[in-house]
C-alpha positions as CSV (number, residue, x, y, z in Angstrom):
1,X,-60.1,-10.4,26.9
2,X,-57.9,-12.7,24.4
3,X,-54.8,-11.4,26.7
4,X,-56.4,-13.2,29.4
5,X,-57.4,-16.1,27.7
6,X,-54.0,-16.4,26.7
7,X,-52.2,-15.8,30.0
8,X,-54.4,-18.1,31.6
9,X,-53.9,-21.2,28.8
10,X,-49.5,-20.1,29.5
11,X,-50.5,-21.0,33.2
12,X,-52.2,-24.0,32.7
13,X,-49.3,-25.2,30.7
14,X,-46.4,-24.1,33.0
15,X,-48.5,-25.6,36.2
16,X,-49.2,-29.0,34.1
17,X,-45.5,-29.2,33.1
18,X,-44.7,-28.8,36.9
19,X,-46.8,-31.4,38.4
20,X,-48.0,-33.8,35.4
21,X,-51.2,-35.9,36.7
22,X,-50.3,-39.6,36.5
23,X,-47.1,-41.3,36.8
24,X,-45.1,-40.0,33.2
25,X,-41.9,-41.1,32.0
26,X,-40.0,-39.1,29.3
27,X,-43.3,-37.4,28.3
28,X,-45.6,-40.3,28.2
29,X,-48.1,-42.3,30.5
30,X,-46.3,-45.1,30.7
31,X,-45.3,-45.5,34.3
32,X,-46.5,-46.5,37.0
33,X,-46.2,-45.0,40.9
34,X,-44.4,-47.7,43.2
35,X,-43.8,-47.6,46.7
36,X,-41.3,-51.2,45.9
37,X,-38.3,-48.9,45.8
38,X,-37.9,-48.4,49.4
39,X,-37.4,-51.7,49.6
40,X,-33.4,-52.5,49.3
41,X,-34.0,-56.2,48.5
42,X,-36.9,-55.1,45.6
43,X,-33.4,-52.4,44.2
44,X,-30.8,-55.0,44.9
45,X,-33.0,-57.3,41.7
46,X,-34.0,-55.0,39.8
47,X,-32.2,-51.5,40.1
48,X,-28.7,-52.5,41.0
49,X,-27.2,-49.6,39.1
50,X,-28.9,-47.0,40.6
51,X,-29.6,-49.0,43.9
52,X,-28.2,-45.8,46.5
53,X,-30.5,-42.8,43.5
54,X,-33.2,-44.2,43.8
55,X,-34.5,-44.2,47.7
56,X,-38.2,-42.9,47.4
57,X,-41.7,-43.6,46.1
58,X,-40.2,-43.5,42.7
59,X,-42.4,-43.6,39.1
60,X,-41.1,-46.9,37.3
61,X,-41.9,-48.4,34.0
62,X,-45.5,-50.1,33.7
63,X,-45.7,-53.3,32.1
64,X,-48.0,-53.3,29.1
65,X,-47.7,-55.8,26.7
66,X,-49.7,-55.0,23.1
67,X,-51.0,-58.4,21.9
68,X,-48.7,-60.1,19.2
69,X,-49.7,-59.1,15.6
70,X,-48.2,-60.2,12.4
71,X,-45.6,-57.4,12.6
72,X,-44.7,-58.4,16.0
73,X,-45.1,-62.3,16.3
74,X,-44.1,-61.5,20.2
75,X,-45.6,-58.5,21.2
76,X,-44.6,-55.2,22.0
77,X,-43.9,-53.4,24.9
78,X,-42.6,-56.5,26.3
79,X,-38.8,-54.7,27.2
80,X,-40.8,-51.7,29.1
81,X,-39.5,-53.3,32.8
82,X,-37.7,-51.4,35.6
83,X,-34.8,-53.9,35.2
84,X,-34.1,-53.5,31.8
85,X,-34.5,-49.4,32.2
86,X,-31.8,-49.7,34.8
87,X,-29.6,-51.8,32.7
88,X,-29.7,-49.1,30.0
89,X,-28.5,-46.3,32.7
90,X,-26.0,-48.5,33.5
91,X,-25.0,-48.9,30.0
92,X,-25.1,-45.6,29.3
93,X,-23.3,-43.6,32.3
94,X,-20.7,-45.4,32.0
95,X,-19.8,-45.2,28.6
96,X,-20.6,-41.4,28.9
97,X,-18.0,-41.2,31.6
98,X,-15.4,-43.1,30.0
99,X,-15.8,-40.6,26.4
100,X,-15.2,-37.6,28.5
101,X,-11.9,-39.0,30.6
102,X,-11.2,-40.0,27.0
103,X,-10.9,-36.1,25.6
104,X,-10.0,-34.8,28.9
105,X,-6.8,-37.3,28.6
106,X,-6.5,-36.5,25.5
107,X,-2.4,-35.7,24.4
108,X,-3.3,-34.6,20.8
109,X,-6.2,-32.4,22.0
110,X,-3.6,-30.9,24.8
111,X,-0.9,-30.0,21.8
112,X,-3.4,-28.7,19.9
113,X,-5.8,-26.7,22.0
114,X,-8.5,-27.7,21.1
115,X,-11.6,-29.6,22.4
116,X,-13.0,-32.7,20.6
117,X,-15.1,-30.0,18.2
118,X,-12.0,-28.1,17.4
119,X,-12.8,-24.8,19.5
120,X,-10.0,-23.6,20.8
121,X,-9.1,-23.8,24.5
122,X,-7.9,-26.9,26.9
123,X,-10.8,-29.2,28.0
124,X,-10.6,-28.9,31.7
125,X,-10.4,-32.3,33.6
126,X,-13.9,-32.9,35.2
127,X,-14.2,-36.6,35.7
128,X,-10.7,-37.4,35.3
129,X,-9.8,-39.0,38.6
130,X,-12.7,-37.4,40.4
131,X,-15.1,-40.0,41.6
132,X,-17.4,-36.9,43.7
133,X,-18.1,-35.6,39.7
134,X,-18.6,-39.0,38.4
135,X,-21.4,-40.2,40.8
136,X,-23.2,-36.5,41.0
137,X,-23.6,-37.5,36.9
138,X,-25.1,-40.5,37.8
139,X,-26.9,-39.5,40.6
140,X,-28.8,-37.3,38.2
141,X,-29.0,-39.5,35.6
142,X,-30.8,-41.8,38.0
143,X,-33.0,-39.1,39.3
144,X,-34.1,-37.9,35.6
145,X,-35.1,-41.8,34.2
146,X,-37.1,-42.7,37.9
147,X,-39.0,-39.1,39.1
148,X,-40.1,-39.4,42.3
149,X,-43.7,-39.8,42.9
150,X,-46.9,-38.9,45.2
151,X,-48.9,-42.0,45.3
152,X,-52.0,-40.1,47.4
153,X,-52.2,-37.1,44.2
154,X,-51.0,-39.6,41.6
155,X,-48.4,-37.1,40.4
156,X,-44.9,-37.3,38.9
157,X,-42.7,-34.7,40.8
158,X,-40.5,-32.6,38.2
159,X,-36.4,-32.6,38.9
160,X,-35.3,-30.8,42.1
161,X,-32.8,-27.4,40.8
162,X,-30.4,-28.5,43.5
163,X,-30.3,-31.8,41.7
164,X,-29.0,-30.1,38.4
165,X,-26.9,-27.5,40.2
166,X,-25.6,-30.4,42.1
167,X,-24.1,-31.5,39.2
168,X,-22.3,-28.8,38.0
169,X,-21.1,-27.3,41.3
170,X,-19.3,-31.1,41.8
171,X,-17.6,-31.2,38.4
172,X,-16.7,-27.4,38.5
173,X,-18.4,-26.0,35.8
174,X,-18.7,-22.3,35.6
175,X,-21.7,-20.6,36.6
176,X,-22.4,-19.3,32.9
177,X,-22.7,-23.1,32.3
178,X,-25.1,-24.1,34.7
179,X,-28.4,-24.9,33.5
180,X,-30.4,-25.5,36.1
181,X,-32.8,-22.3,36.0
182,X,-36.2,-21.0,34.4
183,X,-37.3,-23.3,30.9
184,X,-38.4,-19.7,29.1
185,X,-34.5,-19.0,29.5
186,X,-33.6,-22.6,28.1
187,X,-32.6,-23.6,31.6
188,X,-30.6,-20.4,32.1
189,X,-30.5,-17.9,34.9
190,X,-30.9,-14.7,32.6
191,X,-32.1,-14.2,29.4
192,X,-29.3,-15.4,26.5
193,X,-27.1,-12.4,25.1
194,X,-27.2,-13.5,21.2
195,X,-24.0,-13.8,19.6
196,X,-23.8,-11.4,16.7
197,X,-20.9,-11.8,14.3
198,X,-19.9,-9.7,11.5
199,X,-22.6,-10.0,8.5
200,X,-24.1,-13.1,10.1
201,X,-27.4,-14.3,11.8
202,X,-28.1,-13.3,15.2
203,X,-27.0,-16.5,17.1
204,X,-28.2,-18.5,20.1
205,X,-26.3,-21.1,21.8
206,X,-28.9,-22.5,24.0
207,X,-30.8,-25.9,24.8
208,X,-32.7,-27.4,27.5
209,X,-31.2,-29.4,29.8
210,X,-31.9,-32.9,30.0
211,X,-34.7,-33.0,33.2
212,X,-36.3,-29.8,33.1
213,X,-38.1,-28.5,34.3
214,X,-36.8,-27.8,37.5
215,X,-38.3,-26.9,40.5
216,X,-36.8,-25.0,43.6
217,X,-36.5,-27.1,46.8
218,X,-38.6,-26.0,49.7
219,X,-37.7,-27.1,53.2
220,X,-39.5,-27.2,57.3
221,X,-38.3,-24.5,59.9
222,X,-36.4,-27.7,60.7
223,X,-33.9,-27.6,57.3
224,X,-36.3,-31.1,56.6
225,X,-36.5,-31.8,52.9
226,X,-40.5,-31.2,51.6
227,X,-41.0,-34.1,49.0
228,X,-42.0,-31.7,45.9
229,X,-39.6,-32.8,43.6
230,X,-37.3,-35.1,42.4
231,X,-35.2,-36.6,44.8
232,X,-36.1,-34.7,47.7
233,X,-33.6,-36.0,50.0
234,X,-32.1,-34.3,52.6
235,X,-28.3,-34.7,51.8
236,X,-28.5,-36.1,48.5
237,X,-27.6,-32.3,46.3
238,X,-26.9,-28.7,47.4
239,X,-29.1,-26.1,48.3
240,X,-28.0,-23.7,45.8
241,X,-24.9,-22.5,44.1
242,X,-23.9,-20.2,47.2
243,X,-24.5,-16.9,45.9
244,X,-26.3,-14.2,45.9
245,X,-28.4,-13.1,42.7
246,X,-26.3,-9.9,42.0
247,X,-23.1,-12.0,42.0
248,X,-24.6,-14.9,40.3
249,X,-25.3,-12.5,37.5
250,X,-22.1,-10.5,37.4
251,X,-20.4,-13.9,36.8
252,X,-22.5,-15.3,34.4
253,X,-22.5,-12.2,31.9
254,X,-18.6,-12.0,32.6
255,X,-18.4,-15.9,31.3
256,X,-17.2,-17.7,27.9
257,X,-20.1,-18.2,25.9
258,X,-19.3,-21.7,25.2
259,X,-20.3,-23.4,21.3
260,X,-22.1,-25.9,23.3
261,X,-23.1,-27.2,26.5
262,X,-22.7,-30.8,25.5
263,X,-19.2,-30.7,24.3
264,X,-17.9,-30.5,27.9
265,X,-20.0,-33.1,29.3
């Protein structure tokens, strides 16, 4: 009986995760489902960073002002806007971009072999000179900071897994890299192998990746996109990462465990 009780709270929490009632951002109620995004003049003001992302019924930040207080003389909540969210991403991405061209250009790193961490190996060139790499990032980025939305259900739709595989199919990761699979596995396609190294602590390597959880594209007899996740857009990421689940799996237990996922971003 408390098996079932428990199984049944496990499925309430993966099925809330998947399709959170009310239009979330980041975890929190705090946006607001808006159908202004299909309009290019509405993106052109306000979203001009990720004006070509963000094409759809998209979840945006809610303007809530708290009433001014003696702590804050002009209220709060008063930077929560869609324009100013946007100008963040497009402060951020950026800047992101630039640091990795920065170690991937690298000379010292090169002579040494060694990545900005000090592991040993050559950081491979990702977004060095590749624009197709560069705008999958922010393409995602994008996608992440303004979910899609249903208006009729009132739901934010979780991140598409061709969105994240997207990603790192573009900029050439490895598949043992790719974290665009189940959140019990930290994003991963198979259960972690811990490192174990002599007299040490058993090891894992792990984190989620920013956007989970993910959710598997479904599509019409047609090949037409279904709108149940985020972008949803026929076009916009790949279907998958090409192959099969026996090969997938070969590959990824035959790849570098890598210190961290981050430090080739």
């Amino acid at each position: 009986m408390i098996s079932s009780i428990i199984k049944s709270i496990l499925l309430i929490n993966v099925l809330y995760s998947m399709c959170v009632t009310g239009c979330y951002l980041h975890g929190t109620d705090s946006g607001e489902c808006s159908m202004d995004t299909l309009d290019p003049l509405y993106r052109a003001a306000y979203l001009p960073f990720c004006f070509d992302a963000i094409t759809y019924t998209a979840c945006i930040p809610k303007y809530r002002k708290i009433p001014e207080s003696r702590e804050f003389p002009e209220g709060r909540w008063i930077n929560n806007t869609v324009q100013n969210k946007d100008l963040w991403i497009g402060s951020v991405v950026p800047a992101h971009i630039e640091r990795r061209i920065g170690y991937e250009t690298n000379e010292a790193m090169y002579e040494l072999n060694a990545n900005e961490y000090g592991d040993v190996g050559l950081t491979r060139r990702r977004f060095f000179e590749r624009p197709d790499c560069q705008k999958a990032w922010k393409n995602y980025f994008c996608w992440i900071n303004f979910p899609r939305c249903d208006r009729a259900r009132d739901l934010t739709l979780p991140t598409c897994r061709s969105a994240c595989e997207n990603f790192f199919k573009t900029c050439g990761y490895q598949l043992g890299l790719w974290r665009c699979g189940k959140s019990k596995w930290f994003n991963g396609y198979f259960p972690e192998i811990p490192q174990l190294p002599p007299g040490g602590n058993r090891t894992y390597l792990r984190e989620f990746m920013p956007g989970q959880p993910f959710r598997q594209n479904k599509y019409t007899q047609e090949g037409m996109e279904i709108p149940i996740c985020t972008p949803a857009i026929l076009g916009s990421a790949a279907k998958g990462y090409g192959a099969s689940s026996e090969v997938f799996t070969l590959s990824a237990v035959l790849a570098i465990i890598l210190s961290s996922l981050i430090a080739y971003f």
